[in-house]
C-alpha positions in Angstrom: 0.0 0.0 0.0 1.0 3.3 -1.2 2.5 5.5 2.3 0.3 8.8 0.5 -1.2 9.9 -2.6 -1.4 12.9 -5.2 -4.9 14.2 -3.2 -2.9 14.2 0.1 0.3 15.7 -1.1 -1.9 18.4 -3.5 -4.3 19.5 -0.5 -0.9 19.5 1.5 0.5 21.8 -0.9 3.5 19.9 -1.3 3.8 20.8 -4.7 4.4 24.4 -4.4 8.0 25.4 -4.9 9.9 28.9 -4.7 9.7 32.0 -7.7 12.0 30.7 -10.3 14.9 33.3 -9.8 15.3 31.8 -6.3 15.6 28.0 -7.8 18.8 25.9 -7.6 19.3 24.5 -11.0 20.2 21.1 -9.5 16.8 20.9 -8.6 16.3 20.6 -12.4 14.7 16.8 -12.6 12.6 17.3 -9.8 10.5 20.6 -11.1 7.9 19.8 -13.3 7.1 23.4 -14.6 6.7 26.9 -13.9 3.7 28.8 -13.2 3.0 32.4 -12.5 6.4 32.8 -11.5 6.7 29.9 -9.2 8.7 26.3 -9.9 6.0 23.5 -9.5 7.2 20.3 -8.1 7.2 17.1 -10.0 4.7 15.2 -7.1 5.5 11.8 -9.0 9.2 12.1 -7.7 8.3 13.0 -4.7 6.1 9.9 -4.6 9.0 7.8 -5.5 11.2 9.4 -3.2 9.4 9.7 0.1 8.7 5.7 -0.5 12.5 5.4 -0.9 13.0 7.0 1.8 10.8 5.5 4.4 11.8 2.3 3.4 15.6 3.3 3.9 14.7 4.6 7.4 12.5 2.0 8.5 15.5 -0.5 8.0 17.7 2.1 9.9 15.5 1.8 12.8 14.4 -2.2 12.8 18.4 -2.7 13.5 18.0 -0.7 16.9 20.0 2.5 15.7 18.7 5.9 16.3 17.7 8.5 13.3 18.0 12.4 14.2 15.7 15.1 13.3 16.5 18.3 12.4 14.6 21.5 12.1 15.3 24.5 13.1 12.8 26.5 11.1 10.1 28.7 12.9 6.9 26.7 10.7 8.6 23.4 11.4 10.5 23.0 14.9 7.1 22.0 16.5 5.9 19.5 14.4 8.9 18.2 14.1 9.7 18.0 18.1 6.2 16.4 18.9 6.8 13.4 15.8 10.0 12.8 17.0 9.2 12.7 21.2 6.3 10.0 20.1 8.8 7.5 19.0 11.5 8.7 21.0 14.0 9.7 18.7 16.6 12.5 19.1 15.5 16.1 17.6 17.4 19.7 17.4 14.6 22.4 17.1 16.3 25.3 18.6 19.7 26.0 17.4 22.2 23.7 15.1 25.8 23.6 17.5 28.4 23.9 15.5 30.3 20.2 15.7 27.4 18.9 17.2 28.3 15.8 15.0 32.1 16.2 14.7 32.7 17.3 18.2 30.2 14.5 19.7 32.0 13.9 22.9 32.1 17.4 23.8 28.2 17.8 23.7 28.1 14.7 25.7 29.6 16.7 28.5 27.5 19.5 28.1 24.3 16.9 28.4 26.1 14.9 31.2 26.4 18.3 33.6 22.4 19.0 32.7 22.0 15.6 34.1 24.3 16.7 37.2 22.2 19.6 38.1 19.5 17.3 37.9 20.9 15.6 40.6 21.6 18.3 42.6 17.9 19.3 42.8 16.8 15.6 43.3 19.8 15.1 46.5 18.6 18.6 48.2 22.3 20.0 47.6 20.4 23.0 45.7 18.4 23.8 48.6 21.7 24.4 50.5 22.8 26.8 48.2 22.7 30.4 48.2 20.6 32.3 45.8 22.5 33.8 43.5 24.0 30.3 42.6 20.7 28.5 42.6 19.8 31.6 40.0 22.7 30.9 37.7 22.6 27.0 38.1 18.9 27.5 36.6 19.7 29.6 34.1 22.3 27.5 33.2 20.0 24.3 33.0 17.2 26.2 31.0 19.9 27.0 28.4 21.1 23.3 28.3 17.6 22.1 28.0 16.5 24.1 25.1 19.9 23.7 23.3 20.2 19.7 23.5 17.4 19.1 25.9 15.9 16.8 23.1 19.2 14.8 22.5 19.7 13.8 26.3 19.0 10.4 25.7 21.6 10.2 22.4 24.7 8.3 23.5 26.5 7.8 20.5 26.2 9.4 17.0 22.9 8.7 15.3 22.7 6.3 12.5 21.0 9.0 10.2 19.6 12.4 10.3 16.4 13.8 8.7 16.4 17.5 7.8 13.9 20.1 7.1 15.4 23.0 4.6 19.4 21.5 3.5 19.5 25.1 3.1 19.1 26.4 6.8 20.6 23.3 7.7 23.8 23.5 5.7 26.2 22.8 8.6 24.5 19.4 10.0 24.8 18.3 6.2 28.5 19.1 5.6 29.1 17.5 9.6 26.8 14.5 8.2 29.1 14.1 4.8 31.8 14.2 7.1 31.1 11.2 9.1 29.7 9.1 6.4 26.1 9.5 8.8 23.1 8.9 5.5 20.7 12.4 5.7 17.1 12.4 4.4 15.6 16.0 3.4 13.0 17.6 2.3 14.2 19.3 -0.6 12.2 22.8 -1.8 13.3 24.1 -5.2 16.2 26.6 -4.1 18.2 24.2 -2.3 20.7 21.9 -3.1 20.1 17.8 -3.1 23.3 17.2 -4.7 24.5 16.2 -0.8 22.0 14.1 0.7 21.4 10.8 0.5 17.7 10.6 -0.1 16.0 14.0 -1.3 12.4 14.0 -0.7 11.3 17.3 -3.5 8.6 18.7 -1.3 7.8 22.5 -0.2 9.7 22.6 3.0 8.0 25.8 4.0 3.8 25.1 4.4 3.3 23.9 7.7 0.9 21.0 6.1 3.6 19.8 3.6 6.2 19.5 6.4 3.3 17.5 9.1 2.9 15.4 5.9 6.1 14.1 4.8 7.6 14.1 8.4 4.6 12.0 9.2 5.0 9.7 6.2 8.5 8.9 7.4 7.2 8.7 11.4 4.7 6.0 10.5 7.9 4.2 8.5 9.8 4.3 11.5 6.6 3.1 14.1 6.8 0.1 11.5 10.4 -0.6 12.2 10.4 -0.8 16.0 7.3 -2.6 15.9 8.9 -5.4 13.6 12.1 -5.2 15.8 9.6 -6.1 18.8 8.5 -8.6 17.1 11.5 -10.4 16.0 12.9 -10.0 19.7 9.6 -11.4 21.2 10.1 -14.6 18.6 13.0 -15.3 19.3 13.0 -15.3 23.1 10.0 -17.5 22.5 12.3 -20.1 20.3 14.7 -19.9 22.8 12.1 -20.6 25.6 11.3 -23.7 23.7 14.6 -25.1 23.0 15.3 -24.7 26.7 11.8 -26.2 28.0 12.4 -28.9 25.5 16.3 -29.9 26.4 14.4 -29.7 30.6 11.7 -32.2 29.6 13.5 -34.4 26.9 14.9 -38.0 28.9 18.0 -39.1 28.7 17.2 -41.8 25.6 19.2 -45.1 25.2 20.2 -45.7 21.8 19.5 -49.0 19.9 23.2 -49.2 19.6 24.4 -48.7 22.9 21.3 -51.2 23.6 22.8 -53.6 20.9 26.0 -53.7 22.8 24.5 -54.2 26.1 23.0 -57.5 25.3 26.1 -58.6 22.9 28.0 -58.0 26.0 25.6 -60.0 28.1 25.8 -62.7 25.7 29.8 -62.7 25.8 30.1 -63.0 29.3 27.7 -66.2 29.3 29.4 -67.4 26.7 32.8 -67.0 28.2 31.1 -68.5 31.6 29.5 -71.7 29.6 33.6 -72.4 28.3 35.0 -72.1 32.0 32.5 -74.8 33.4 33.2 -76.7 30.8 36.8 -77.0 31.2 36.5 -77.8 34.7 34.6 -80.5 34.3 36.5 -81.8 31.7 39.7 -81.2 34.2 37.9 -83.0 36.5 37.4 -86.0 34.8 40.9 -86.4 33.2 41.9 -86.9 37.0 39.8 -89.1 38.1 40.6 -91.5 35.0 43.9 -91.4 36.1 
């Protein structure tokens, strides 16, 4: 089953791209014409693409890595932020840190003393405090929170990232291409998709074109945990099995080791039947003589 169709991504107004002076000529093959001074967006590519896409990311995600969003664009940073915190996934909304990427272990310290103010309040050592510190600590952690506040849970670098605007969003895509990390985009007609992995052509500027494809690539990732869950919940039950089986499973006697056990038997008569015999015979010899 198709993930949307032309109704949804017309109504959407995903096909609406930027006046034609602004465009990005390597957006060439994805602009189907121009009209009244605007680029119009090819909505079969962006068909193709966005099923591309979702089918890349839903791969990403059944292998237990995480995808990070991106969008730091005043129509999109909500939408974006509520998607992503309903299937817990990392998100930037606020502000792009430079090295955010390259520099990982640096904003891991940054997130790991938010989590030690935390502590702080939790242990009662804020109480003690005088104000003026308890007034910069919490200054401090609002800053922290609304910076990487939705990447606290992010240990290591993110298997992918997914952008709104590659245009705003220039410096996670060239940290991205460093680091070999696969980007998916919406890609409106004055940007460049010469950089990302897998373009989605869409107008990354209509609040309803951005809740549509980020939605499209949500329900793609909902599909991957769930088949991960799945998998997981199989195989602890095939491992159940094999262990209740190897419990309740006898220890059998096979028809050769039984085969030997009564040619052994039959040996040791045998050999017992010989003996007697001889000493009978013995006996007799000396009594003859």
């Amino acid at each position: 089953m198709a993930r949307t169709t032309y109704d949804e991504l017309l109504d959407a107004g995903v096909h609406f791209g930027h006046l034609t002076r602004k465009w990005d000529p390597k957006m060439s093959q994805y602009i189907f014409m121009e009209r009244n001074g605007i680029h119009i967006i090819d909505l079969n590519k962006t068909l193709t693409k966005v099923e591309e896409a979702a089918a890349a990311i839903k791969q990403i995600v059944k292998s237990g890595r995480k995808v990070l969003f991106v969008a730091t664009k005043k129509q999109a940073k909500d939408i974006v932020a509520e998607y992503a915190k309903n299937v817990n996934m990392p998100f930037i909304t606020e502000r792009w840190l430079g090295g955010m990427l390259t520099n990982f272990a640096t904003v891991r310290k940054s997130i790991k003393k938010m989590s030690n103010i935390d502590k702080l309040t939790k242990d009662g050592t804020y109480n003690n405090l005088s104000k003026k510190e308890r007034l910069m600590i919490q200054r401090e952690r609002i800053k922290l929170e609304t910076l990487l506040g939705g990447i606290s849970d992010l240990n290591r670098l993110p298997a992918a990232l997914f952008l709104i605007d590659v245009k705003k969003e220039h410096i996670a895509v060239s940290e991205a291409l460093k680091l070999n990390i696969p980007t998916f985009a919406m890609v409106d007609t004055n940007s460049d998709p010469s950089n990302i992995d897998f373009p989605i052509p869409a107008n990354d500027d209509a609040t309803k074109s951005i809740s549509l494809i980020t939605g499209i690539i949500i329900k793609a990732i909902e599909e991957g945990l769930d088949e991960r869950k799945r998998e997981k919940e199989d195989e602890a039950e095939k491992e159940a099995a094999v262990a209740k089986a190897k419990a309740d499973a006898p220890e059998a006697v096979t028809p050769d080791r039984a085969e030997g056990g009564k040619r052994s038997r039959k040996t040791a008569a045998t050999t017992a039947d010989v003996a007697e015999a001889a000493a009978e015979t013995g006996t007799e010899a000396a009594e003859t003589e």
